[in-house]
C-alpha positions, 0 to 999 in steps of 0.5 A: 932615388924615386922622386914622389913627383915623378909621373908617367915614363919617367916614374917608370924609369925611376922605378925600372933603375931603382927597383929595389928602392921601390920595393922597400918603399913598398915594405915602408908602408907596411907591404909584404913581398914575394919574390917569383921567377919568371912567367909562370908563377900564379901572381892573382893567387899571390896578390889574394892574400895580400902579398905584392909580387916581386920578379926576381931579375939580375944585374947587367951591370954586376959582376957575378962574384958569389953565385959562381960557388953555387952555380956552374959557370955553363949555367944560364947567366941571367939565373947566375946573376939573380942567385948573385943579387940574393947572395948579395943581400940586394934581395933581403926586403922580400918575405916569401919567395915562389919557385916554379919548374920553368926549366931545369936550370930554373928548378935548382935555382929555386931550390938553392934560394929557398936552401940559402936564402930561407925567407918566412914563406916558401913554395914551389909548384910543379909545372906541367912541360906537356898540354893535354888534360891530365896536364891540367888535372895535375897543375891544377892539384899543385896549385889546391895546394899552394893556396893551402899553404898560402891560407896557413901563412895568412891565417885566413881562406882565401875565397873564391870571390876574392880570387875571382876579384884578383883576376879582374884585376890583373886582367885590368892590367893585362889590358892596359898593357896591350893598349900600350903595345898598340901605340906601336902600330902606327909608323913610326911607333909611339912608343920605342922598344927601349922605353917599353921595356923600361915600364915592364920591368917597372911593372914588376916591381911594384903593387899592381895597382900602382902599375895600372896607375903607371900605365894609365899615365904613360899611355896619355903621355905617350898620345901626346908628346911630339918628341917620339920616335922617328920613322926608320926603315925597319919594324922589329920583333924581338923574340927570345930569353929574357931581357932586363936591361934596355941595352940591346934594345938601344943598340938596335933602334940606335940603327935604322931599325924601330922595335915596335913588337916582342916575345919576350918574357919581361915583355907581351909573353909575361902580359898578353893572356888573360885568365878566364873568369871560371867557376872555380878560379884555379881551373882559368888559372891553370889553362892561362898559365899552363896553355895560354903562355907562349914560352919554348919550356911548354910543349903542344901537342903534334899534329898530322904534320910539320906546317901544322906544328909550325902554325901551332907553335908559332902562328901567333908570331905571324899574327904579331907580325901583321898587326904591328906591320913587322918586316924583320925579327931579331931572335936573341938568347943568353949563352946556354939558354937550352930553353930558347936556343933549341927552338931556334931552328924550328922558328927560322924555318917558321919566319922564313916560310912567311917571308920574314928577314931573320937574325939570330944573336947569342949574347952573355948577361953583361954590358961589354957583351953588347958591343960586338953584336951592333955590327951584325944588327947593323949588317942585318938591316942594310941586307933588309933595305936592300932586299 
């Protein structure tokens, strides 16, 4: 249950542990939901017309009993594992749900929701994999009409002042957010990598301005409480395919290790860029969704040559690495994430080529996956310390 009186983290954990609950809350008090999958759907045109947006996430702790006659047993657990909560009916507060091509295994996902799972509002918008001007040109047609169909269910337009005032507002939170991740570059951190992506996911399941009331809290809570985390030997950026529960996250910084950065997509990847405030809104909108978001599904345009490609890939990483003083990255995926697991060996030759300590982990959608990774973390660190 959420308590009414809960604030800051430990509203956030509420929410994160129940987020269901806050969903219906949220349709108690007349709210419509719409569900979405991954970084990549437009959510300011989704909140223009009033619909609190809702990410679809699975369950580590539930054992995938139905979405296995859906769904072959090779294909992305986390995506079985949604499918499974849907089929389950743990999903049947929402009104709508937005599909986007985020990879393959995500594109039929999508379309066996919308097949089995029919809600009063369905859509899904074909994204782009290449950047280049035609890229643009297309995603930006696919989103003229997903607003389209958005005003037909409304029964109103949707007015390019009243999208302008949605991307302020999500922008609003996107600062917010990086002012959290902020309270990680000190030593020792603020703010543990376990709580942090507690209050992401937390974001995700709530209205928008509820979770930059959220933020607002957590941010003077976290300033100044004495009790934080301690000063460990390392400073870890978590890199890969999406996290949803804390448990790895624990197991690492219940070693001699803080995770003060990510480049996750329930994480800064999913936050960090703001939309440019153009003219016409979908032009910002389509360049920060298609260009600005930094996932392996999306490929840049080569260069004269390898390090430049590397750099273009993955300099961010780099730049994260030296504002949050990051002296190692674990890179994780889910077993059969051919989206993240196919650029791990370009992003090792990266993080060796600047000096960072790196380790690779694969692991299944579960709990009891956990266990035998804590002794290759724990190997890993004491290599770092004696380096």
């Amino acid at each position: 249950m959420i308590q009414a009186s809960a604030k800051g983290l430990d509203h956030a954990r509420q929410v994160c542990r129940n987020r269901e609950a806050a969903a219906r809350q949220s349709k108690a008090e007349g709210r419509k939901l719409m569900g979405y999958l991954c970084s990549y759907p437009p959510l300011e045109m989704i909140t223009a017309v009033d619909f609190v947006p809702f990410r679809l996430l699975g369950d580590v702790a539930e054992p995938v009993t139905r979405a296995d006659a859906y769904l072959a047993s090779i294909i992305c657990p986390f995506l079985r594992s949604a499918l499974d909560l849907g089929l389950k009916e743990r999903y049947d507060f929402l009104d709508g749900f937005l599909g986007t091509h985020v990879c393959d295994c995500g594109e039929k996902f999508c379309h066996l929701w919308n097949y089995y799972l029919p809600s009063q509002y369905h859509h899904f918008i074909d994204i782009p994999h290449l950047v280049h001007e035609a890229s643009f040109d297309f995603l930006k047609g696919g989103l003229e009409l997903f607003q389209s169909t958005l005003e037909d269910y409304a029964g109103w337009p949707m007015s390019r002042e009243r999208l302008k005032d949605e991307i302020r507002a999500h922008n609003q939170q996107r600062a917010l957010v990086r002012e959290l991740y902020e309270l990680r570059q000190v030593d020792p951190p603020l703010l543990s990598g376990a709580e942090n992506l507690e209050i992401m996911v937390a974001l995700m399941s709530i209205p928008i301005e509820d979770g930059c009331e959220l933020l607002r809290e957590v941010i003077a809570e976290v300033k100044e409480r004495q009790d934080g985390p301690q000063k460990k030997a390392a400073r870890l950026l978590l890199w890969g395919s999406p996290l949803t529960d804390a448990g790895l996250i624990e197991l690492i910084e219940g070693l001699d290790g803080n995770v003060v950065m990510d480049d996750i997509c329930i994480g800064s990847r999913h936050f960090w860029p703001d939309v440019e405030l153009t003219e016409d809104p979908l032009d910002g909108i389509a360049r920060r969704y298609l260009a600005e978001l930094k996932c392996p599904r999306t490929f840049r345009e080569t260069t004269e040559s390898y390090a430049k490609d590397q750099e273009v890939r993955f300099g961010y990483l780099g730049d994260y690495a030296r504002d949050w003083s990051v002296n190692g990255v674990i890179m994780q995926s889910v077993r059969y994430c051919d989206t993240h697991g196919y650029e791990v060996p370009a992003l090792k030759d990266y993080l060796d080529g600047i000096g960072l300590p790196n380790l690779y982990l694969e692991h299944e959608y579960t709990m009891i996956a956990l266990a035998p990774l804590r002794t290759r973390v724990q190997a890993f660190l004491e290599m770092m310390e004696c380096s």
